[in-house]
C-alpha positions as CSV (number, residue, x, y, z in Angstrom):
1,X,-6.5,8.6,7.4
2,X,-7.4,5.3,6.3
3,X,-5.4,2.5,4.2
4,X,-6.8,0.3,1.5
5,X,-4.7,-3.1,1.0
6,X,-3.9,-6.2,-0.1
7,X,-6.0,-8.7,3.2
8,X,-2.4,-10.1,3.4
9,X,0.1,-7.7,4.1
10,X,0.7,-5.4,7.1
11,X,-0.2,-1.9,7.2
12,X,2.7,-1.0,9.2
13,X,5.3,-3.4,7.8
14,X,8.4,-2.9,5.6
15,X,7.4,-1.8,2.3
16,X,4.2,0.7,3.5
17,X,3.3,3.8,1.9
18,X,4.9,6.9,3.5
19,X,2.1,9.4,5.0
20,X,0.7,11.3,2.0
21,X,2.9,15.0,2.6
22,X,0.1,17.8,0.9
23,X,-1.7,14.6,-1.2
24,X,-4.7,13.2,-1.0
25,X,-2.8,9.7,-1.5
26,X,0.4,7.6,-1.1
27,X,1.0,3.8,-2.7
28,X,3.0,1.0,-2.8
29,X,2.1,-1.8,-5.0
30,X,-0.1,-3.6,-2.5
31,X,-1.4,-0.4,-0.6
32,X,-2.8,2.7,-0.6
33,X,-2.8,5.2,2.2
34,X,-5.6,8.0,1.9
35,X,-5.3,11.7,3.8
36,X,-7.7,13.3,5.3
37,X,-6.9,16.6,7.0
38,X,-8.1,16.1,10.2
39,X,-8.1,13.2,12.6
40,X,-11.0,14.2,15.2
41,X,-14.1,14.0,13.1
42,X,-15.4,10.8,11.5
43,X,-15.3,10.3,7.7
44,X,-18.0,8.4,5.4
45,X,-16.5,6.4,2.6
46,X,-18.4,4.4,-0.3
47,X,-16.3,1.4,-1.5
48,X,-17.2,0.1,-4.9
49,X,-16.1,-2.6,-7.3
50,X,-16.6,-2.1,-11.0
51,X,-16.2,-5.0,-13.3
52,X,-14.8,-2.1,-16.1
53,X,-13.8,1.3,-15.7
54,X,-16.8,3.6,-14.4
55,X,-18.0,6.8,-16.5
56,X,-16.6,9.9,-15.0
57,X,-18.6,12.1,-13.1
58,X,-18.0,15.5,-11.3
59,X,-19.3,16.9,-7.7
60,X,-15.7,16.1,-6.3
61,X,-12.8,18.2,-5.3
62,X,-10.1,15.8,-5.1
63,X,-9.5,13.3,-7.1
64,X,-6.1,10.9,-7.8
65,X,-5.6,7.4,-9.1
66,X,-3.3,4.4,-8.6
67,X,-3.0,0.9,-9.3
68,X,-3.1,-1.9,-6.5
69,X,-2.0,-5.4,-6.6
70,X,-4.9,-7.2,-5.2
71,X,-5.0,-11.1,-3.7
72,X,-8.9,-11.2,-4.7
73,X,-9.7,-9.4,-1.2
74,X,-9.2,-5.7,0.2
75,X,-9.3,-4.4,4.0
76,X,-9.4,-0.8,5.0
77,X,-7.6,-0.2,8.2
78,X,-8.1,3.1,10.1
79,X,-4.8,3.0,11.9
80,X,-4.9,3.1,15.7
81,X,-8.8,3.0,15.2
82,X,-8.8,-0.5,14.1
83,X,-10.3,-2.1,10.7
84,X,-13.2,-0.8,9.3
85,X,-13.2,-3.2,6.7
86,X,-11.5,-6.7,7.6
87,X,-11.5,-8.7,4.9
88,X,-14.1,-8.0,1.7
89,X,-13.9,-10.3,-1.3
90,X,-13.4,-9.0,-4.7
91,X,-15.4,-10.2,-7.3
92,X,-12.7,-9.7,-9.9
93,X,-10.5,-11.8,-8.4
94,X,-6.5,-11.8,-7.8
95,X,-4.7,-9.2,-10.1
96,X,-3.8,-5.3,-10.8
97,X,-7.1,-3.2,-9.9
98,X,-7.3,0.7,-10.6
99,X,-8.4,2.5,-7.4
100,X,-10.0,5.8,-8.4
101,X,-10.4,8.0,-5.0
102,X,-12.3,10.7,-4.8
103,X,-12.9,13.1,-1.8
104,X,-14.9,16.2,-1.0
105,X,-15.1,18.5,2.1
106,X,-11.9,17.6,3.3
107,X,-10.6,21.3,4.0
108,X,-14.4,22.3,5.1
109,X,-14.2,19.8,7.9
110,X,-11.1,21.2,8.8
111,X,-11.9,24.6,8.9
112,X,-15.4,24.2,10.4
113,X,-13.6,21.9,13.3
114,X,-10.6,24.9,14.1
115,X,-13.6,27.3,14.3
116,X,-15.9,24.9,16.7
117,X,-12.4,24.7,19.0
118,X,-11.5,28.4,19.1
119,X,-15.4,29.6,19.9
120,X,-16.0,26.7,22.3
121,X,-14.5,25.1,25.3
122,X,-13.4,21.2,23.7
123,X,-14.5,19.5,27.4
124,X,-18.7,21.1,26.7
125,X,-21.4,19.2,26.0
126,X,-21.7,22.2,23.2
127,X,-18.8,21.6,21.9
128,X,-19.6,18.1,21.4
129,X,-22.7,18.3,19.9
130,X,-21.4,20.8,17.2
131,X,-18.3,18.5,16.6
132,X,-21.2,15.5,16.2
133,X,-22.6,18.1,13.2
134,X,-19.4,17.3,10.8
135,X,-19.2,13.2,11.0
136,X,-19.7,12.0,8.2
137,X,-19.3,15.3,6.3
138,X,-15.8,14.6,4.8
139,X,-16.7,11.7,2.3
140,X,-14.6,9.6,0.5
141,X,-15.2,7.2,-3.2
142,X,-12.9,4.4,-4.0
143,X,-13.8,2.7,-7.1
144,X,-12.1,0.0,-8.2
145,X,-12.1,-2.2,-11.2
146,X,-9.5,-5.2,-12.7
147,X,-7.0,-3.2,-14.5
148,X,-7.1,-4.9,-18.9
């Protein structure tokens, strides 16, 4: 999992979004917590800021939207991991953005990672090499853009 937010609130305070319970997202006004379905294998994720609402485009199999009150900065915080992203300016300034998310391979990670832990003993150099195979294959869009 990962959380986009508002640079000045806490991830963990009053007022956080709940875990997302079978969606790919959960919100409050100032954040937005994004599910993955596993928590062992690492995720790629492609942050972009549009100064208008982006054409649509496919190659994605889930896909949900919200709308974020943003301070003119975002941060992405992994949880227990730490910040990936600690404090990015927003060209668009201070206001209501859209976040478009988009996510593929998410139950294809999952599913490739059960069969790697079945077949193989989790403390082998094998199995760590095979688990190294799927980083980066569960990937992640977030497009934003001031909300008119």
């Amino acid at each position: 999992m990962f959380r986009l937010h508002d640079t000045t609130v806490d991830p963990d305070g009053p007022g956080s979004p709940l875990p997302p319970d079978g969606a790919l997202i959960s919100v409050t006004r100032e954040q937005m917590w994004v599910a993955s379905l596993q928590e062992v294998v690492s995720v790629q994720l492609l942050l972009e800021e549009w100064d208008a609402a982006p054409p649509p485009f496919g190659e994605w199999e889930d896909e949900a939207k919200a709308v974020l009150y943003l301070r003119g900065a975002v941060s992405v915080d992994m949880g227990t991991a730490g910040k990936a992203v600690e404090q990015l300016k927003l060209g668009g300034g201070v206001g209501d953005y859209v976040v478009r998310v988009f996510a593929r391979n998410r139950t294809e990670v999952t599913r490739r990672y059960h069969e790697l832990v079945s077949g193989l003993d989790p403390l082998s150099d094998e199995f760590e090499q095979a688990r190294r195979t799927l980083d980066g294959l569960e990937q992640y869009l977030l497009q934003l853009w001031r909300e008119t």
